[in-house]
C-alpha positions as CSV (number, residue, x, y, z in Angstrom):
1,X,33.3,-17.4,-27.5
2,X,31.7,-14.2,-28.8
3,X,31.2,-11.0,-26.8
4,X,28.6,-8.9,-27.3
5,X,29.6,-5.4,-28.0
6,X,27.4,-1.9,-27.0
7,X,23.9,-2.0,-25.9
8,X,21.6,-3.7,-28.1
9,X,18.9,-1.6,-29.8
10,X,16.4,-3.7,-28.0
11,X,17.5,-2.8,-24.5
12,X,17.5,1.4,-25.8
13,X,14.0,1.0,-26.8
14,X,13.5,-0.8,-23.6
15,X,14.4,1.9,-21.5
16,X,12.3,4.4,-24.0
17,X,9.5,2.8,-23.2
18,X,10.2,2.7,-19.6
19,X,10.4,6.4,-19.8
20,X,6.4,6.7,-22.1
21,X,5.2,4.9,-19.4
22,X,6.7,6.9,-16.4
23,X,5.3,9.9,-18.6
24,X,2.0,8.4,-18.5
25,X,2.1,7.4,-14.9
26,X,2.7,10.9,-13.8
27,X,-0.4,12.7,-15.8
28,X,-3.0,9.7,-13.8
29,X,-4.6,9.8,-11.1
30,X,-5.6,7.7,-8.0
31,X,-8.4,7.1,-5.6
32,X,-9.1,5.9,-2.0
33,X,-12.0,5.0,-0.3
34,X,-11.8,4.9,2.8
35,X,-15.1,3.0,4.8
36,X,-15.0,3.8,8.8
37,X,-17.0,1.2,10.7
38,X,-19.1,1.5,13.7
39,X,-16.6,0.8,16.9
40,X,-13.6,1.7,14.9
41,X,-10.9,2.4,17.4
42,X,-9.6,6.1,17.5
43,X,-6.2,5.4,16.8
44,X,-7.5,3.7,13.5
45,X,-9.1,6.9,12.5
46,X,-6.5,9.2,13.6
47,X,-4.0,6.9,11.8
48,X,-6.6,7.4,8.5
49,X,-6.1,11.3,9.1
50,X,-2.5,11.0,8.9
51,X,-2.3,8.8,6.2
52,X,-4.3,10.0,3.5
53,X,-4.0,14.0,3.2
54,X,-3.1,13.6,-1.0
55,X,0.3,15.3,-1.9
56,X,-0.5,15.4,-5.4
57,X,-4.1,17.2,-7.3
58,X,-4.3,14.1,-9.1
59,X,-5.0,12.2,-5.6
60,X,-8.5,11.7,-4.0
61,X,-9.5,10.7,-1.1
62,X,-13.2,10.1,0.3
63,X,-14.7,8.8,3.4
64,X,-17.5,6.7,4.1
65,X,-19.6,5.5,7.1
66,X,-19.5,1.8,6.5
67,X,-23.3,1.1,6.9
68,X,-24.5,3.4,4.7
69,X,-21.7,2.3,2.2
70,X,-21.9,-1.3,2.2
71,X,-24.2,-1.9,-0.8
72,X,-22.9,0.3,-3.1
73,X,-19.1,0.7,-2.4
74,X,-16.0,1.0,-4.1
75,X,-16.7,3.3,-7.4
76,X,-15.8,2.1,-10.8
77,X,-13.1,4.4,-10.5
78,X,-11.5,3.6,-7.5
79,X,-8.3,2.0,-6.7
80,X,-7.7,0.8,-3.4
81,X,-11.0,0.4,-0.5
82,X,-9.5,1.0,3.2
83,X,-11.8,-0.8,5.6
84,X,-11.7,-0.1,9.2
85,X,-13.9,-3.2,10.5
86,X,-15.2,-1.9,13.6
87,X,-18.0,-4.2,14.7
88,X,-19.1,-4.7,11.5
89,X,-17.2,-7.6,10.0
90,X,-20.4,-8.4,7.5
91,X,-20.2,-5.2,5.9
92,X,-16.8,-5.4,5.4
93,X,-16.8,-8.7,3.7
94,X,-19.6,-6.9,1.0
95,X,-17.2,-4.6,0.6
96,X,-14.2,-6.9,-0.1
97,X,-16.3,-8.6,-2.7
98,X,-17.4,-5.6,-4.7
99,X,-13.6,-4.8,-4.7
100,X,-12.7,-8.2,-5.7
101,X,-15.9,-8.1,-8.8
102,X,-14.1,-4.0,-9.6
103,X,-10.1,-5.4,-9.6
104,X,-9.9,-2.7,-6.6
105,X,-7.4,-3.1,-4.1
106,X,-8.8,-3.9,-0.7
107,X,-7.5,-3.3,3.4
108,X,-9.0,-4.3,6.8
109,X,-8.0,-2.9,9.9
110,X,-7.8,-4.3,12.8
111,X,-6.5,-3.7,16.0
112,X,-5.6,-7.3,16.5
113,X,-5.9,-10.7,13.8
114,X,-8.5,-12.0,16.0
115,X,-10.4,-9.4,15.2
116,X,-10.5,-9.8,12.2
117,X,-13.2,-11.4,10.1
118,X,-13.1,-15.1,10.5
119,X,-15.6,-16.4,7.5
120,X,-14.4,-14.5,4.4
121,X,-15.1,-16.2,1.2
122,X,-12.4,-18.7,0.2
123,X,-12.3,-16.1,-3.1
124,X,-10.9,-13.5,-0.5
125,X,-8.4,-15.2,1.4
126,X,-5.9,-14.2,-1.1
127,X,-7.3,-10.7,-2.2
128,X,-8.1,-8.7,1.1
129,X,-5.0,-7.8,3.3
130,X,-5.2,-7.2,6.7
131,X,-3.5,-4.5,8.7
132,X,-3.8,-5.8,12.2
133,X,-2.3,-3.4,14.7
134,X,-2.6,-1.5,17.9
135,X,-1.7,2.5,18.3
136,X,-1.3,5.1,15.4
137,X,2.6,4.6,14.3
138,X,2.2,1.0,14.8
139,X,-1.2,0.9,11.8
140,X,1.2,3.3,9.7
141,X,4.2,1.7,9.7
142,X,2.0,-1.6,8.6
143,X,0.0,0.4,6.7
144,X,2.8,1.3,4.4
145,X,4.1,-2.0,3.9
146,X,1.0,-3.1,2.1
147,X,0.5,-0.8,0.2
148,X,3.9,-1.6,-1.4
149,X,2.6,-5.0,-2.6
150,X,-0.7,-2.6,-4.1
151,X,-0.3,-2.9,-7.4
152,X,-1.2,1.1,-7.7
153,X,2.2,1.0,-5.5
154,X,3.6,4.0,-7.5
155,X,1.0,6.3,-8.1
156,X,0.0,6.1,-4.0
157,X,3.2,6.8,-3.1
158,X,3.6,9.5,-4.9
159,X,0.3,10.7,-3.7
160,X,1.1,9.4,0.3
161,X,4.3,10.7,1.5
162,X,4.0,8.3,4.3
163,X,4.9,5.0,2.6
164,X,7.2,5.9,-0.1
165,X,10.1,4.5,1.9
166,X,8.2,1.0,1.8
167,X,7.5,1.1,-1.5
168,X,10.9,2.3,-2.9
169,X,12.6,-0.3,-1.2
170,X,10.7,-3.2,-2.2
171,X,11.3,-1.7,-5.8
172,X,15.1,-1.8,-4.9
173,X,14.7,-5.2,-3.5
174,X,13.0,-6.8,-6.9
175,X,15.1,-4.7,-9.2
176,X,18.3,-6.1,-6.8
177,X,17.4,-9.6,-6.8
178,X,16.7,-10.0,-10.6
179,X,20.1,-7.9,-11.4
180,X,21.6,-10.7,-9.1
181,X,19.9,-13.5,-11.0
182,X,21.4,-11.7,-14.2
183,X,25.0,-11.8,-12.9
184,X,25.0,-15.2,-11.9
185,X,23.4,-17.2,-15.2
186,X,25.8,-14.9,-17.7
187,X,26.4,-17.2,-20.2
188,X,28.3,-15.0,-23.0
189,X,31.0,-12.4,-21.4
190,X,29.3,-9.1,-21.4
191,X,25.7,-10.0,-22.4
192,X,24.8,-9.0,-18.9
193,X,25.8,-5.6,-18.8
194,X,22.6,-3.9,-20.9
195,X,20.2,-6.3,-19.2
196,X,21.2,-5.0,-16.0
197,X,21.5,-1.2,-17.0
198,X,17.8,-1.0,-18.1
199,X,16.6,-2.8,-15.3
200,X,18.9,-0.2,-13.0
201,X,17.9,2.8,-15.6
202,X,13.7,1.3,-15.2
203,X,14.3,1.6,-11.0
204,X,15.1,5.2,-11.2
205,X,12.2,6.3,-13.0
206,X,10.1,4.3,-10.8
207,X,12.2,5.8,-8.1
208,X,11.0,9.1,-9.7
209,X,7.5,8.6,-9.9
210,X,7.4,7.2,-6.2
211,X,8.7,10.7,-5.3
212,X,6.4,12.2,-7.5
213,X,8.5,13.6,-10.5
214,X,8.5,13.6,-14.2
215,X,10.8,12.2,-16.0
216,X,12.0,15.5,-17.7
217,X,15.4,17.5,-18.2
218,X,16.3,17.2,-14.6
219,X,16.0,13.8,-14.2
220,X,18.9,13.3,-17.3
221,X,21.3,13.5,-14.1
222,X,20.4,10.6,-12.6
223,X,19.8,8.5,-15.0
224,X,23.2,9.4,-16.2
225,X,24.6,8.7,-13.3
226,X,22.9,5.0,-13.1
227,X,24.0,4.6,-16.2
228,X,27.8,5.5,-16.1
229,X,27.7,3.3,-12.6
230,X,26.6,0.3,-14.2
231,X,29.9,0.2,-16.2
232,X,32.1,0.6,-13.0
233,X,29.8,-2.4,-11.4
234,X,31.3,-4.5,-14.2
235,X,34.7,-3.1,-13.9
236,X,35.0,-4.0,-10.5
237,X,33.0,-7.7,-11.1
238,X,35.7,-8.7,-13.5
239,X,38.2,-7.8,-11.4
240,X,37.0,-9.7,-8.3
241,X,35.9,-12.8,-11.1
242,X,39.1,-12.7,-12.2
243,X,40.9,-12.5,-8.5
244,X,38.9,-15.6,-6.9
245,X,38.3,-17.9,-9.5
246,X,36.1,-20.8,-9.2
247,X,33.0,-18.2,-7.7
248,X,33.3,-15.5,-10.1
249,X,29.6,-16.3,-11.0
250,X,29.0,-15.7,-6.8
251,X,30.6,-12.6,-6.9
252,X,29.2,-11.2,-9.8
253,X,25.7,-12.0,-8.6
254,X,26.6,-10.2,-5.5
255,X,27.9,-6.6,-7.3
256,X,25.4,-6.5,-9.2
257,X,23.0,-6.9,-6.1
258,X,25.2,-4.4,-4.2
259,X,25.6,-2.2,-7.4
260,X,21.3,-1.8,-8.0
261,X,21.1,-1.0,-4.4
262,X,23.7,1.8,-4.3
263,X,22.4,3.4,-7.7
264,X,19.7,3.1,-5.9
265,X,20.1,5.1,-2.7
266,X,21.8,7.3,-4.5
267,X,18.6,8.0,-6.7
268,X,16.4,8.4,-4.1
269,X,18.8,10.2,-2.0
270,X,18.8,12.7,-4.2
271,X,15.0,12.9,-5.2
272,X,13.9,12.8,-1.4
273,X,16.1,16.1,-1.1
274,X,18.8,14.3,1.5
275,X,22.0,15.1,0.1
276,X,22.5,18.6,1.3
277,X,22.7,16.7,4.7
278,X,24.4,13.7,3.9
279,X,27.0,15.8,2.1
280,X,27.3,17.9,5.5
281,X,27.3,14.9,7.9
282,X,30.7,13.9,5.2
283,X,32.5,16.9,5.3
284,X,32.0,17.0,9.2
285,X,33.3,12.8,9.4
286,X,36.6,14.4,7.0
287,X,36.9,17.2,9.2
288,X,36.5,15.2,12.6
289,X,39.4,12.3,10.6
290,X,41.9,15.2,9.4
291,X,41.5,16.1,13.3
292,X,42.0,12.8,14.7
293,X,45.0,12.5,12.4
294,X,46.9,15.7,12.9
295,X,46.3,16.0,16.7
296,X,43.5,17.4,18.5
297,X,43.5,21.1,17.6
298,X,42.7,23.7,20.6
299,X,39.1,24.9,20.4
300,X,40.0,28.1,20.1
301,X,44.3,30.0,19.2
302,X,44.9,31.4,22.8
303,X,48.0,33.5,23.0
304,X,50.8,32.1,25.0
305,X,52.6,34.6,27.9
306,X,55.4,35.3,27.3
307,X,58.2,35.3,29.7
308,X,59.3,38.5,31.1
309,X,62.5,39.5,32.1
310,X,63.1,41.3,35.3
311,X,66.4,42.5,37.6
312,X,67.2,40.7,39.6
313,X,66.8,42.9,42.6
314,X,63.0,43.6,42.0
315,X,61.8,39.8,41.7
316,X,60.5,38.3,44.6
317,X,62.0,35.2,45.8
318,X,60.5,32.4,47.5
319,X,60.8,31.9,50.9
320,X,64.0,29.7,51.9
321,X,63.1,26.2,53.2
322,X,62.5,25.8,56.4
323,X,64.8,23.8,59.2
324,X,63.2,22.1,62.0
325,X,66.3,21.0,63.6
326,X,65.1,17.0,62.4
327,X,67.3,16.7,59.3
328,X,64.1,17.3,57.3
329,X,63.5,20.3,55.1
330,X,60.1,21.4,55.1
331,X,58.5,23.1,52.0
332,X,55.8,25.2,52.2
């Protein structure tokens, strides 16, 4: 059977264009609407507040009062509508539609799902996404996790601090799962290896632009780094194919699941600025091991007494035991 040998050209300009497009993500911009119903709860708009101060210049941000917005929002230009419904359910279904007729993205929050609105248009069911939840970390937390289905998903993150976590890891997670699809349908030995690498090589300059950073000179490390990885993932695949056989096609599906997810966290380890700590919380793990191993070491070298030698007719001597007459000698 014949092996295919290097990376094909196809799978190089693959990854180039990968990298034109990260270029091109990082020099656009995004906007947010954000439309504040009457009877919006406070912890809705406080949550708002927290949410949406932009990180980036290319980032904007403007807010509405629902009723006076509801005939003529989103702009052209905008790219995701945030909808606190209030008491005004009717409004907010105008402004789902003009999102839907403008391909904007669009949110309703609620504190609760029975709150929110119950006769949407059966061309909204699958367009609007609600955020139903109670209390400001609660609506973030939610928050966040929607906006990593947004198709903007990049570009907000980059501009939001607060949901980059959610988005990068349901990049990992697709980027995993389609690696793992790739290991475990290899049909020709090999073959896999440059599919898998520019997928891995496309996650960290997504990874990139989720943190908000070019693809330029520095980022040659990690994708270096991806890239020399992927080669020990199929060192180690082959290895375990060729140690259980029968579900080598299992266990290569799994390594290269396990392998995009470490690059990875490595990636955005390292963008997020988290290593200086992670490297400390390792050296104090070696230190606390070496410890364990050698024998608890005194918290501080104390200086031992050392014995003195004296005539015997200047010590002091204890006092002799005493007799009671009983048989029994009594120390004291």
């Amino acid at each position: 059977m014949a092996k295919s040998k290097g990376i094909p050209f196809s799978r190089i300009l693959e990854v180039a264009g990968a990298m034109k497009m990260a270029q091109d993500r990082s020099e656009s911009s995004v906007k947010v609407e954000v439309l504040v119903g009457a009877g919006a709860p406070a912890d809705e708009i406080s949550a708002m507040k927290r949410c949406f101060v932009p990180e980036t210049a290319r980032a904007h941000v403007l807010v509405w009062d629902l009723s006076s917005r509801a005939e003529t929002a989103p702009d052209a230009d905008t790219d995701l509508a945030v909808v606190l419904v209030g008491t005004q359910p009717k409004e907010a279904a105008q402004i789902a539609l003009a999102c839907v007729r403008r391909k904007c993205g669009c949110i309703f929050v609620v504190p609760s799902a029975l709150e929110a609105p119950q006769e949407l248009p059966r061309e909204l069911e699958d367009t609007v996404d609600i955020v139903a939840a109670a209390g400001e970390d609660a609506i973030i937390s939610k928050l966040a996790l929607v906006l990593a289905a947004q198709e903007e998903r990049i570009l907000l993150a980059a501009a939001f601090p607060f949901c980059r976590k959610a988005v990068a890891s349901a990049l990992v997670r697709q980027s995993a799962l389609a690696n793992m699809g790739v290991g475990a349908i290899s049909l020709i030995p090999g073959s896999d290896l440059p599919i898998m690498l520019a997928e891995q090589e496309r996650l960290a300059l997504d990874l990139m632009g989720v943190y908000g950073k070019k693809p330029g000179p520095e980022a040659a490390a990690d994708l270096a780094g991806v890239f020399g990885a992927g080669f020990a993932y199929r060192a180690i695949a082959r290895t375990l194919a060729g140690a259980v056989p029968g579900i080598g096609w299992a266990l290569k599906a799994s390594v290269a699941y396990g392998g995009t997810v470490l690059s990875a966290w490595a990636v955005e380890t390292h963008l997020a600025g988290d290593m200086p700590e992670i490297w400390s919380n390792i050296q104090e793990f070696v230190s606390a091991l070496a410890g364990a191993q050698g024998g608890e070491a005194a918290p501080e070298h104390q200086e031992q007494e050392q014995p003195r030698i004296v005539p015997l007719a200047q010590a002091t001597l204890p006092e002799a035991p005493k007799d009671e007459g009983d048989g029994y000698i009594t120390l004291s």
